[in-house]
C-alpha atoms as an extended CHARMM CRD file, in Angstrom:
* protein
*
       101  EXT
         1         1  UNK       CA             -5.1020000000        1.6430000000       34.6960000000  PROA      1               0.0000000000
         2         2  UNK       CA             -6.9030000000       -0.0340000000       32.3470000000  PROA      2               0.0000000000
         3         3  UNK       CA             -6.5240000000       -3.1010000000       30.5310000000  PROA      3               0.0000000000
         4         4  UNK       CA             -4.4480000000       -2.9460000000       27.0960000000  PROA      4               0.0000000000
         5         5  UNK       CA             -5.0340000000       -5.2950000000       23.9300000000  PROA      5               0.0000000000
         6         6  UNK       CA             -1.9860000000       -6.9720000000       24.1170000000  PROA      6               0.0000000000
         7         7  UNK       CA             -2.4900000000       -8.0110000000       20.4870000000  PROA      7               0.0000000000
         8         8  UNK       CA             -2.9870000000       -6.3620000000       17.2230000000  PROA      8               0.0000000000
         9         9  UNK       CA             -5.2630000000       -7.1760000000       14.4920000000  PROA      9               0.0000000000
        10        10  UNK       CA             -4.0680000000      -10.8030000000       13.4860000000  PROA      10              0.0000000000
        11        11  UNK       CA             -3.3110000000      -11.5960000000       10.1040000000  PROA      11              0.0000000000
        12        12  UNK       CA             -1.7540000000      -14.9090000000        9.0320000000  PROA      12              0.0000000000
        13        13  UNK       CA              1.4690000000      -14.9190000000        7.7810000000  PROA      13              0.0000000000
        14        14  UNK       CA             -0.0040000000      -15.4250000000        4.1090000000  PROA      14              0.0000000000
        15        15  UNK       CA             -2.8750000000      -13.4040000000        4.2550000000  PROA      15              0.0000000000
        16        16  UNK       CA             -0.9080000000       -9.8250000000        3.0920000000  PROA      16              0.0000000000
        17        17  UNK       CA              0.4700000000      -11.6780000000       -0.0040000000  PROA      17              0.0000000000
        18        18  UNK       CA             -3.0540000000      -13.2410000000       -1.4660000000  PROA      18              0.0000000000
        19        19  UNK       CA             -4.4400000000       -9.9610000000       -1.0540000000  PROA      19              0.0000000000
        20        20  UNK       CA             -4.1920000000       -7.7010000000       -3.7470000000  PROA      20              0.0000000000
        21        21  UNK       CA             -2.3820000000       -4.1270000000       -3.0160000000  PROA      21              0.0000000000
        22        22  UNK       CA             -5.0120000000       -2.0180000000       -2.1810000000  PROA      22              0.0000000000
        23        23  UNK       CA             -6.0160000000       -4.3600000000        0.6890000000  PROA      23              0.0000000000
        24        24  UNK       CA             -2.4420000000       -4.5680000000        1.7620000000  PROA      24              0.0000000000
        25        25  UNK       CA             -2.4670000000       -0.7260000000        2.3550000000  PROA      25              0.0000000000
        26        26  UNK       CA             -5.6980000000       -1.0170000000        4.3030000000  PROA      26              0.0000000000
        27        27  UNK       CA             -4.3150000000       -3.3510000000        6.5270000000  PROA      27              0.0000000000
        28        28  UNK       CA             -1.4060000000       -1.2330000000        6.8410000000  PROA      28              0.0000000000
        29        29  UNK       CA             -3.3180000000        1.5810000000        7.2940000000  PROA      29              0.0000000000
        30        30  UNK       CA             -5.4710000000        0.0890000000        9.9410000000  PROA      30              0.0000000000
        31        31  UNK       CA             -2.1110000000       -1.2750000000       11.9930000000  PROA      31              0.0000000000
        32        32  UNK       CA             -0.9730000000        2.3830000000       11.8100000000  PROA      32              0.0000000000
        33        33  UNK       CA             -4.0430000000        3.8810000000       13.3580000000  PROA      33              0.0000000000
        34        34  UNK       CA             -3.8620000000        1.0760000000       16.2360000000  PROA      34              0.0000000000
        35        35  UNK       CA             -0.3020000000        1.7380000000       16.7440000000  PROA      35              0.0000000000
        36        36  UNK       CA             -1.1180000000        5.4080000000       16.9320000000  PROA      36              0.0000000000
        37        37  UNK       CA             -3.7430000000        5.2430000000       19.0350000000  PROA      37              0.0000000000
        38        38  UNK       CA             -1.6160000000        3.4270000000       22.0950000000  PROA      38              0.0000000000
        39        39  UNK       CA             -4.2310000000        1.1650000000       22.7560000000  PROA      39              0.0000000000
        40        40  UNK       CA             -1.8150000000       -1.8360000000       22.6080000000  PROA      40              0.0000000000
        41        41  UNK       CA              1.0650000000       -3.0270000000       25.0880000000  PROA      41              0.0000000000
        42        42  UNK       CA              4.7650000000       -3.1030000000       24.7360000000  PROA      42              0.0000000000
        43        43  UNK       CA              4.7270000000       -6.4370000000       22.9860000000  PROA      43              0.0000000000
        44        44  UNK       CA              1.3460000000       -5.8790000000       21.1330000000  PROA      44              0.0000000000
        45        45  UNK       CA              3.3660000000       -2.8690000000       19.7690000000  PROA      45              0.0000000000
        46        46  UNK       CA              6.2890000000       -4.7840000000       18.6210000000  PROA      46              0.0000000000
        47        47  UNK       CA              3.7700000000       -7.6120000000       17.7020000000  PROA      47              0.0000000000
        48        48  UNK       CA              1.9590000000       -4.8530000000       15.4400000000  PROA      48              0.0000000000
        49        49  UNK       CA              5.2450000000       -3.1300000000       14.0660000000  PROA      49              0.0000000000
        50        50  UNK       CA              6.4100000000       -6.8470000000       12.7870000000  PROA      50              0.0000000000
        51        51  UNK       CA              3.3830000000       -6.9110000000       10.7450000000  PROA      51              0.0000000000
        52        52  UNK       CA              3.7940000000       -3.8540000000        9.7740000000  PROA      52              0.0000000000
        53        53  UNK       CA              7.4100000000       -4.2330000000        8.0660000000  PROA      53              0.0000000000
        54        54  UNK       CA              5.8950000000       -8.0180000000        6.8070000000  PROA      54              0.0000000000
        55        55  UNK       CA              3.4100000000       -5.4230000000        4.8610000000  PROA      55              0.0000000000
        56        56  UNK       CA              5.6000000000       -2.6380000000        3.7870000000  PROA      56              0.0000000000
        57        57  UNK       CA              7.4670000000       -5.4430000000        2.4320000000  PROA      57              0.0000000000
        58        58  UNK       CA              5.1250000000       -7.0660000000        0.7810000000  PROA      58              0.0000000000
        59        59  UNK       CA              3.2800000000       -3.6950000000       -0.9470000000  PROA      59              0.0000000000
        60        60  UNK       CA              7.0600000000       -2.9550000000       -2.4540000000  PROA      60              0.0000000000
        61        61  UNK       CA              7.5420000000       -5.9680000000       -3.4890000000  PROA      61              0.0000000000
        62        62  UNK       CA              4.3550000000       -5.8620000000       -5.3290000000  PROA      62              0.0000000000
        63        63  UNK       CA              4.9960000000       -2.1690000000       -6.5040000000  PROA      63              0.0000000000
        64        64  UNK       CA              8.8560000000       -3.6750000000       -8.2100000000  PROA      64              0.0000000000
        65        65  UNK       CA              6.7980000000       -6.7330000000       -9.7600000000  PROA      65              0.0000000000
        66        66  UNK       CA              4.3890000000       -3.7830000000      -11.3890000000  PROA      66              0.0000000000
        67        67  UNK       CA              7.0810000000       -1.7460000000      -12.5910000000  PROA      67              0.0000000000
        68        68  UNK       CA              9.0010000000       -4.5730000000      -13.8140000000  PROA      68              0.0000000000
        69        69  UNK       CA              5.9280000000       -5.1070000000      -16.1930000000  PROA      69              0.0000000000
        70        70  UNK       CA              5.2310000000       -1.5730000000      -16.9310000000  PROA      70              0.0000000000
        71        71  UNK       CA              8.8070000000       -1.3710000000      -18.0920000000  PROA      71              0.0000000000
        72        72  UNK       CA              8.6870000000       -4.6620000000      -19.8480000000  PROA      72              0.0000000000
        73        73  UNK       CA              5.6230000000       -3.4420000000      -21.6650000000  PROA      73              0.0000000000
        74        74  UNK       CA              7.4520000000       -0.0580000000      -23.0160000000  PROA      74              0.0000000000
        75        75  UNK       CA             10.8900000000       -1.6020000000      -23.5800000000  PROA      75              0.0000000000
        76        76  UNK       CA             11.5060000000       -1.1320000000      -27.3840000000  PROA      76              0.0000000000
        77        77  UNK       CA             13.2660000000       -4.3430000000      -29.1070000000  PROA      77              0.0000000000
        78        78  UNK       CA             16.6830000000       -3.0030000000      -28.9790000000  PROA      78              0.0000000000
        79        79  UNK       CA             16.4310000000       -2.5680000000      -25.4320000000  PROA      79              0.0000000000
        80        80  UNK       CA             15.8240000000        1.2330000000      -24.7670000000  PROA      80              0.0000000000
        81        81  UNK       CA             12.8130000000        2.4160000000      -23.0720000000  PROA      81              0.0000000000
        82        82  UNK       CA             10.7150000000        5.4640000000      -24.2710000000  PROA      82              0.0000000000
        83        83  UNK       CA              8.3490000000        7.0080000000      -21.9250000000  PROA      83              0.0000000000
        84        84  UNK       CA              5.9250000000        9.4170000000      -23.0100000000  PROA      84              0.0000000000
        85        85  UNK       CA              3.7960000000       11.3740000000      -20.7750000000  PROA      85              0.0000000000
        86        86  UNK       CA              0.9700000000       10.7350000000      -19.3570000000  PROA      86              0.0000000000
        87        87  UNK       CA             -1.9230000000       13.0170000000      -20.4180000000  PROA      87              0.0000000000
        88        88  UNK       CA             -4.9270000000       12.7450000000      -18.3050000000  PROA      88              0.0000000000
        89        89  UNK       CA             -8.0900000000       12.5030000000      -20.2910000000  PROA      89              0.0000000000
        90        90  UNK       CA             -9.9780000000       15.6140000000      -20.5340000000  PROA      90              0.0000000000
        91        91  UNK       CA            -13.3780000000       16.3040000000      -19.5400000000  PROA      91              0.0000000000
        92        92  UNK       CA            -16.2220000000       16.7380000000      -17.3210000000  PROA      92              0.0000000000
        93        93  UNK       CA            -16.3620000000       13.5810000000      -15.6900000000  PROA      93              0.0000000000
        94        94  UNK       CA            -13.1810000000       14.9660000000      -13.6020000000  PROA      94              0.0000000000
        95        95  UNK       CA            -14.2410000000       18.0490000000      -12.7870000000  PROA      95              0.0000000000
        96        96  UNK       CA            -11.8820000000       19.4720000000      -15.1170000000  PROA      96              0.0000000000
        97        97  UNK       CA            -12.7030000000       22.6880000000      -17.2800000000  PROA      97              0.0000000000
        98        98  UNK       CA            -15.2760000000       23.9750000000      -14.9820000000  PROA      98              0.0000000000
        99        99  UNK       CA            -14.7960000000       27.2380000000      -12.9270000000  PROA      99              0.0000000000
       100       100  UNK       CA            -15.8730000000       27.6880000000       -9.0070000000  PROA      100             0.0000000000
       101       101  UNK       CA            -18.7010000000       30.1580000000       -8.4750000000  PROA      101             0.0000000000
């Protein structure tokens, strides 16, 4: 049988939280491919799941601190919040409005 990396990609304890979230979820991403892959032990497994929920963490912690903003932003003065919808911008540059031949 071949030899296993015991360990997975390693990432400092606070590398995931001076990143910004975008290269949280690649890291996650990438720990989910290794993990899915079964390249790594039993303990390089657990090793890699640990960093995995230190990430998850992390990227909803960082999704709450956005919405708190967000909702900070739209909260009228007496305290209620109005959302409106979101209307994506029309045009070409999307792809929008233009048929398949």
């Amino acid at each position: 049988m071949a030899e296993r990396d015991e360990r997975p990609a390693e990432m400092t304890e606070g590398e995931a939280s001076c990143g910004d979230f975008a290269a949280t979820v690649e890291q996650l991403e990438k720990l989910v491919e290794r993990l899915e892959s079964g390249e790594l032990s039993l303990e390089g497994s657990l090793s890699a799941f640990e960093q995995g929920v230190r990430l998850t963490r992390d990227a909803q912690r960082r999704l709450d601190e956005a919405e708190l903003k967000v909702r900070t932003l739209i909260e009228a003065p007496e305290g209620s919040v109005e959302f409106e919808r979101f209307t994506a911008p029309s045009g070409k540059e999307s792809g929008e409005g233009e048929s398949e031949n």
